[in-house]
Structure formats: structure tokens, C-alpha cells
C-alpha positions in Angstrom: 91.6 104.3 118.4 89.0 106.5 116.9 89.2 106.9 113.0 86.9 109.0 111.0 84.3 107.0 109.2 85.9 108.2 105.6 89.3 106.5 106.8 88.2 103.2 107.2 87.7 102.2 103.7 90.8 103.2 103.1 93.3 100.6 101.8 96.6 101.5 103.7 94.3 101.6 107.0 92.6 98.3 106.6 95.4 96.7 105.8 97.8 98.2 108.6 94.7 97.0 111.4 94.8 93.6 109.7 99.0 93.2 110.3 97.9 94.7 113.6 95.3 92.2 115.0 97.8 89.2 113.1 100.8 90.6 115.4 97.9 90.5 118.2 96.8 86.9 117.6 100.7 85.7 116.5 102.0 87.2 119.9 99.8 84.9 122.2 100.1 81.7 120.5 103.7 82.1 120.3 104.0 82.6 123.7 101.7 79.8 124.7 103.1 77.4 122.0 106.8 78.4 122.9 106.1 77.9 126.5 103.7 74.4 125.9 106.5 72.8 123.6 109.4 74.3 125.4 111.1 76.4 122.5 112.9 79.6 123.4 113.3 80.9 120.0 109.3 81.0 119.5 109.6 82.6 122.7 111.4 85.2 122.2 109.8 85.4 118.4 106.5 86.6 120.4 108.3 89.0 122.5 109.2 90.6 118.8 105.7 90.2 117.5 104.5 92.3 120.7 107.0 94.7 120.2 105.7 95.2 116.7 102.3 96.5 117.7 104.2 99.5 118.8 105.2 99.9 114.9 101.1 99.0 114.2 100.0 101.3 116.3 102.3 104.0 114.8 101.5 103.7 111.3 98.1 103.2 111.9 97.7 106.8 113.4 99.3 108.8 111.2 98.0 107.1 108.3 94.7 107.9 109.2 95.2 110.9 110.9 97.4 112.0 107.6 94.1 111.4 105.6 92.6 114.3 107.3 91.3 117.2 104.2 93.2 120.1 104.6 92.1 123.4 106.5 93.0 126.8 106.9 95.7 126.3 109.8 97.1 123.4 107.8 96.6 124.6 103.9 99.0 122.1 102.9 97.1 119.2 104.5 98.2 116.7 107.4 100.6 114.6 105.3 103.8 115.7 107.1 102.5 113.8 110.4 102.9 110.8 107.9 106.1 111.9 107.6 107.2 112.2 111.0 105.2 109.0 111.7 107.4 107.3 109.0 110.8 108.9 110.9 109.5 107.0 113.9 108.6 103.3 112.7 111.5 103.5 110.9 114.0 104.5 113.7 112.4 101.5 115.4 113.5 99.5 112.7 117.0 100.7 112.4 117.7 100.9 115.9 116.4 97.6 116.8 118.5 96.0 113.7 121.8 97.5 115.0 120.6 95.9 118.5 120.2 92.6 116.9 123.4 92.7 115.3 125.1 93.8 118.5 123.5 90.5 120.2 124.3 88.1 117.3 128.0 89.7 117.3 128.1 88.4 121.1 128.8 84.8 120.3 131.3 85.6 117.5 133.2 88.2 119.9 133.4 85.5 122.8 135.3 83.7 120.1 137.3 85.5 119.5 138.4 85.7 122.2 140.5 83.5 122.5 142.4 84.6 119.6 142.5 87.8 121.4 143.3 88.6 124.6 144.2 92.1 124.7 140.9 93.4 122.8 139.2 93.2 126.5 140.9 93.1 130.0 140.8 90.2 131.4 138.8 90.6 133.8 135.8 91.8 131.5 136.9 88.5 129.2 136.8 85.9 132.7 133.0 88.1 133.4 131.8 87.5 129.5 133.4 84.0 129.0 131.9 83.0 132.7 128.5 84.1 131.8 128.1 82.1 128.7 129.7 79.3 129.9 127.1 78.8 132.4 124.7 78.9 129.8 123.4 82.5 130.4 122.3 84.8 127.3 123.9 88.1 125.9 121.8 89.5 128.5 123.7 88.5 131.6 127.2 88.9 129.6 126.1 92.6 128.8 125.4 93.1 132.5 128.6 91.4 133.4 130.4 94.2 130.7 128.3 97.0 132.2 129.5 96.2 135.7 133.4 95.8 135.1 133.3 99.4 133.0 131.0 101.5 134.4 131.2 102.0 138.3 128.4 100.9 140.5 127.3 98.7 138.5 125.0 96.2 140.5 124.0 92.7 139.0 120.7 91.7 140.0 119.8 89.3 142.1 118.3 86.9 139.9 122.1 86.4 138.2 122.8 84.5 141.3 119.8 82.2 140.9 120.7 81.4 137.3 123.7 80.3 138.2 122.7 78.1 140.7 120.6 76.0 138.5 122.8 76.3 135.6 123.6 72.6 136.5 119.5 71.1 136.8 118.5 68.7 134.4 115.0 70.3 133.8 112.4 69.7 131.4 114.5 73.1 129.4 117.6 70.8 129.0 115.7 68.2 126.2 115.3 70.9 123.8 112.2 72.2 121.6 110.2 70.0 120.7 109.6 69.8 117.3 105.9 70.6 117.0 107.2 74.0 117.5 108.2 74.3 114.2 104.7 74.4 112.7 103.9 77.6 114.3 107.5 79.6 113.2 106.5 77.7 109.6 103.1 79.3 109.6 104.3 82.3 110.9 106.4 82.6 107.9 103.3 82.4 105.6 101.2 84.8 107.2 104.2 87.6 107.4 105.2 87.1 103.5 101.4 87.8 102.7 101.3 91.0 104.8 104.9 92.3 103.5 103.4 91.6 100.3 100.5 93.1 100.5 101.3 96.2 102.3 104.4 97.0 100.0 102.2 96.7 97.0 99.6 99.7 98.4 103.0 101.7 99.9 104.5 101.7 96.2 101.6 102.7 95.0 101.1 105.4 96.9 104.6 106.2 97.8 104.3 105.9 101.3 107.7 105.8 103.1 105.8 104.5 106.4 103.5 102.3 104.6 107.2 100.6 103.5 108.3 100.6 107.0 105.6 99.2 108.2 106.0 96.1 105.1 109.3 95.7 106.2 108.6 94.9 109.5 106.3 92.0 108.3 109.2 90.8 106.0 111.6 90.7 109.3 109.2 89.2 111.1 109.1 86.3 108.6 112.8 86.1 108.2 113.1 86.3 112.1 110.8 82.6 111.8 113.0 81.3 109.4 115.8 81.9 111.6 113.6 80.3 114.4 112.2 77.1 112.6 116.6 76.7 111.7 116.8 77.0 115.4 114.4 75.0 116.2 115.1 72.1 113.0 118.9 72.2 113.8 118.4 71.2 117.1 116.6 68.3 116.5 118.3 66.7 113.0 122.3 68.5 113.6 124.6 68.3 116.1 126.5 71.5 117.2 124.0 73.8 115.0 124.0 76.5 118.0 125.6 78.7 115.4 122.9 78.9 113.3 121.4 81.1 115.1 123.3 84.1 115.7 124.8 83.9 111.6 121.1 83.7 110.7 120.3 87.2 113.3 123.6 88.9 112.2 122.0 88.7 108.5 118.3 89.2 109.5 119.9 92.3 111.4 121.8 93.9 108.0 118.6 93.7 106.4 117.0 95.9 108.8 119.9 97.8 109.1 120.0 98.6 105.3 115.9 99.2 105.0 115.8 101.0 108.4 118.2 103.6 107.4 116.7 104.2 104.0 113.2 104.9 105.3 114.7 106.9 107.9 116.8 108.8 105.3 113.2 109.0 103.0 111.1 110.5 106.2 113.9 113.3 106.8 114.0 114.3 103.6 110.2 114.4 102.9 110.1 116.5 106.6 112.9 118.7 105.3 110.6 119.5 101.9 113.0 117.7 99.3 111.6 118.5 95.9 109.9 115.6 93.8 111.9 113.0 92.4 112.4 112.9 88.4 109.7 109.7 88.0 107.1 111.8 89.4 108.1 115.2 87.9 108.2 113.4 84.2 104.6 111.7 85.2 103.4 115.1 85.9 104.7 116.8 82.9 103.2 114.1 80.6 99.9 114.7 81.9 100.4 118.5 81.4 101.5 118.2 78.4 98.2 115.7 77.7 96.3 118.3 78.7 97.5 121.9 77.3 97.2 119.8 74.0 93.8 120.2 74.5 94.1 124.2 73.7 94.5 125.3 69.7 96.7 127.9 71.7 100.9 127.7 71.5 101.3 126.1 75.2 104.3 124.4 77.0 105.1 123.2 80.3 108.7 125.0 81.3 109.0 123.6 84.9 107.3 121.5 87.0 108.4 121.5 91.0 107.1 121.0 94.2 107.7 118.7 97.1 106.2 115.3 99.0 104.1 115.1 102.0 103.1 111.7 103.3 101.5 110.1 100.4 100.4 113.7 98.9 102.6 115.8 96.1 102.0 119.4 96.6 103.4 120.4 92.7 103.8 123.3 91.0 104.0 123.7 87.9 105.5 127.3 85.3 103.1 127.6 82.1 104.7 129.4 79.5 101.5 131.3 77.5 101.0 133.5 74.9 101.8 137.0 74.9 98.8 138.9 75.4 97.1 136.0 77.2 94.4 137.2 80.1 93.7 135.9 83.1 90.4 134.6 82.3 91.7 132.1 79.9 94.3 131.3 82.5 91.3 129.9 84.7 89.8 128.0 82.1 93.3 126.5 81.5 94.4 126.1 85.4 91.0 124.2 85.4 92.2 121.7 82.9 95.3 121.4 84.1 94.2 120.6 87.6 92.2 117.9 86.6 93.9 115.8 84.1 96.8 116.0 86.2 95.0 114.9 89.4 93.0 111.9 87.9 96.3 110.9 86.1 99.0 110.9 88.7 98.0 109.4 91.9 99.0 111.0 95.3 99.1 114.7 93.6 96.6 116.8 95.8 97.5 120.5 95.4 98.2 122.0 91.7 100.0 125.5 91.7 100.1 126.8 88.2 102.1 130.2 87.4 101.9 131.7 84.1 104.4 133.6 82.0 104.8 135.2 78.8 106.5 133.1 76.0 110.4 134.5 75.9 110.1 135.9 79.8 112.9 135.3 82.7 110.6 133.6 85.4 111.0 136.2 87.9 112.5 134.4 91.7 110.0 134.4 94.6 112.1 134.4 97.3 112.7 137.9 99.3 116.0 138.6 99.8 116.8 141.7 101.5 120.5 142.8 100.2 120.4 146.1 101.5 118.9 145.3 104.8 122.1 143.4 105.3 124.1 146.2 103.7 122.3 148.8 106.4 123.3 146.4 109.3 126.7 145.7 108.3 127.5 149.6 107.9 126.2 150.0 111.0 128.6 148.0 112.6 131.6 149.3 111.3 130.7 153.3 112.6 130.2 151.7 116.0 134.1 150.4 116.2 
């Protein structure tokens, strides 16, 4: 991926390539150390650490590319690719939490099962409760679902083959060995230190996929804690095979609950939202900092505007003078501009308006009453 050379200095970039070449390094040895000491959990954990480089890759595009100084087809800058970027990490995230808590219900629902019934027919139920009981995952019970409801339904071959060795006392039978839980243990480490660390530059900037991208790490960690339970339980409880799923049905309402307020933050930033009050009081402080400046009778009557990425586009209503010309107005947009920018991080376009101490500020918006009026008269003659 090319990034310009300004980009790469850049604190959410550098550390977005960093959890990118960890999720890198972290999928191999998981897969090698899951397959060497026999542990499905690590297994499956680097499956999920692959999968994450999709959410890398993501957020390490549009951050960059969001960096981009604005031109004259995009006045307002490339912050809104951020945006949409954010909507897309994010979905990952809350999608992929309501799949994990679909696949750590499955246990719980088999249960239950025989409590009730009717809540399946029974031939679905004797499909489902076959399927596990051979010692086959949610996968092959979700197949097993999919080919009682929906018509034409094929199973694949390689069903048949599980079940036929369902019975072989293979090297899988003895269980992980315990070694393995050194690598979900470091795992665990190195995630914490990227959630943290990414978090800390995405409140600073108020990145919404900056925080997606954290949250990720943090799942990832908590996904390894579940593992090195696995993994531990097996080894020092008996019966602990519910561990797992409890552990991936919480994991999973955590992502569910993050996912859907980042997604929630992205469509509102795409949608133009206006600023939130922490920002809009930060920005009136500095305003007011700086029109103290002036001997003249100055005051700050609204301050607007709306979020972009990590950029606030804000404008701000100075009530002046009456009498005041628009050649002081320069010298005071100047100030304004610049005590505000260096104050309140993130803002990168100021839009100052002027009026008249004791003026209505007059509306911007066009609307065209008697266009409507026109159309609607119209309409009538013709019936």
C-alpha cells in the first residue's frame, strides 16, 4: 500500500501498520503453535487474527488517504472517506459479534432442548442433537439446520468422513497440550498494549475508526482469555467444555455493544450531525480567548458546524459592532482562526459570519414558497 511520505509520520498510521504486522506475525504462530501442540482454540484464535487484517487494512487506508489536504473538488477535505471507512470496520465488528453469539448460543439451544421439544421439529432437533453428539461443531449442526428448512439443501461430502472417524482415538482425542497456553497468554499482552495505545490516539483525535480499530485489539485479547480458559480447563477441570461458549456469548455482547456504537458514530458523522456540546464549548472558549484580544465590544453568539473523520469543519456567528467594516473583520477572522486552530485539536476549517450587535441572524437556506405555491395552483386548473 502506497502512502504519501507526509502520512507516515503520522501517529494513527504508524500505529495501525504496527497492530497490522502483530496480527501478521500472531496469525502464523498461532496456527503453527495450535497445530504443533494440538489446541483447536489457538487454532481457530489465528483464523480470527487473519481475519483481522481485513479490519488493518481498512483503517489503514482511509486513515491515510483521509490525511489527504483538501482541494478544489473536495473543499471540505477527504475526512468523510474516514467516515465511511469507520462504517465499514465497524460493521465487521458488529456483524461478526452477533455471529459469535449465534455460535456460542448453539450449545445452550441444544440444551435446551430437551426441555423443549416443540421449539424445533423433530426432525431438525434428531439432525442438531446427532451432529454434536458425534462431536461435530456448530458448523455441521448449522448445515444439518440449513438442509431440513431450506429445500435442496446438500451436505457435503466431507460430513460423511467426520462421522466416520468420529470414533478414532487420534493424537486430537488427548487434548491441548498445555504449552499452548503461553502463546494465548502472550497474546493477551500484546493485544492490551495495542487497544491501549490505539484508543489513546483515537480519543485524542476523535476518530470513530481509530476506536474500531482499538476495539478489535481488545476482542482479540479477550478472545485469548477465553482461549487460555479453554485451553487451562481442560487440563486442571473436569467437564469445563462450557467455558467456552459462556466466555464467547460474553466476548460477543461486548462486540455487539461497541460494534453498534461505532456504527451508529460513522452514520451520523456521514449524515453531517452537528458537533457535540464538548467540542462546541472547547471552541467557544478559545473564541472567546481570542476576541478578548480586541478593546472592541465582541461576543461569540453561535458556534456550529459538523465532523468529518478526525477533522471539525466549524462555524462560528460573531456578533460585532455596529458600524464595524470588513477590513477589521479580516484582521479579526485572522485571529480567530488561529487561536482556535492551535487550541482545539482536529478543527481544520474556520467559517466566521459577522453581524451587527442587536440583528436577527438572517437563515441561509433557500426555500422557494412560492415555487411550491406556482406548482400546486397548477395542479388544481388541470382537474
Amino acid at each position: 500500500m502506497t502512502i504519501p511520505t507526509w502520512n507516515k509520520t503520522d501517529a494513527g498510521v504508524r500505529i495501525t501498520r504496527i497492530g497490522l504486522y502483530v496480527n501478521l506475525v500472531m496469525a502464523v504462530s498461532k496456527g503453527i503453535g495450535g497445530w504443533y501442540f494440538n489446541s483447536q482454540a489457538l487454532v481457530a484464535d489465528a483464523f480470527h487474527a487473519l481475519t483481522d487484517l481485513v479490519s488493518d487494512f481498512m483503517t489503514l487506508g482511509t486513515v491515510a488517504f483521509a490525511l489527504r489536504r483538501p482541494t478544489e473538488k473536495f473543499p471540505n477535505g477527504y475526512g468523510k472517506i474516514e467516515s465511511l471507512g469507520s462504517l465499514g470496520v465497524s460493521s465487521l465488528l458488529l456483524f461478526g459479534g452477533i455471529a459469535m453469539g449465534l455460535f456460542s448460543l448453539c450449545p445452550f439451544v441444544i440444551f435446551l432442548s430437551s426441555f423443549l421439544p416443540s421449539f424445533l421439529p423433530s426432525k431438525a432437533w434428531g439432525r442438531l442433537t446427532d451432529g454434536m453428539g458425534w462431536g461435530v461443531t456448530g458448523y455441521t449442526a448449522l448445515i444439518h439446520l440449513y438442509a431440513d428448512f431450506f429445500a435442496g439443501g446438500d451436505l457435503p461430502e466431507f460430513l460423511g468422513h467426520a462421522h466416520g472417524h468420529s470414533h478414532s482415538h487420534s493424537h486430537s482425542d488427548l487434548g491441548p497440550n498445555v504449552n499452548a497456553a503461553w502463546l494465548a497468554a502472550g497474546s493477551i499482552v500484546v493485544k492490551e498494549w495495542l487497544y491501549r495505545s490505539t484508543m489513546k490516539i483515537a480519543e485524542e483525535r476523535k476518530s470513530s475508526i481509530l476506536a474500531s480499530n482499538a476495539i478489535h485489539h481488545r476482542i482479540d485479547s479477550l478472545t485469548s482469555i477465553v482461549a487460555l480458559v479453554a485451553i487451562g480447563g481442560s487440563h486442571f477441570l473436569q467437564n469445563a467444555s462450557y467455558l467456552d461458549p459462556v466466555g464467547g456469548l460474553i466476548v460477543s455482547l461486548m462486540v455487539i455493544n461497541a460494534g453498534w456504537g461505532n456504527t451508529r458514530a460513522a452514520l451520523m458523522e456521514l449524515v453531517d450531525v452537528g458537533l457535540d456540546d464538548e467540542i462546541k464549548e472547547s471552541v467557544r472558549k478559545a473564541s472567546d480567548k481570542a476576541l478578548a484580544l480586541r478593546q472592541e465590544r465582541l461576543s461569540v453568539r453561535a458556534v456550529g458546524g459538523s465532523k468529518s473523520g478526525q477533522n471539525y469543519l466549524v462555524e462560528l456567528t460573531v456578533e460585532v459592532p455596529i458600524g464595524t467594516t470588513v477590513r477589521s473583520t479580516r484582521a479579526l477572522e485572522e485571529v480567530l482562526r488561529g487561536v482556535v486552530g492551535a487550541e482545539v485539536r482536529g478543527v481544520k476549517r474556520i467559517k466566521v459570519r459577522f453581524v451587527e450587535e442587536g440583528t436577527d441572524v438572517l437563515n441561509e437556506f433557500v426555500f422557494k414558497e412560492e415555487n411550491v405555491s406556482a406548482q400546486v395552483e397548477e395542479h388544481s386548473h388541470k382537474h
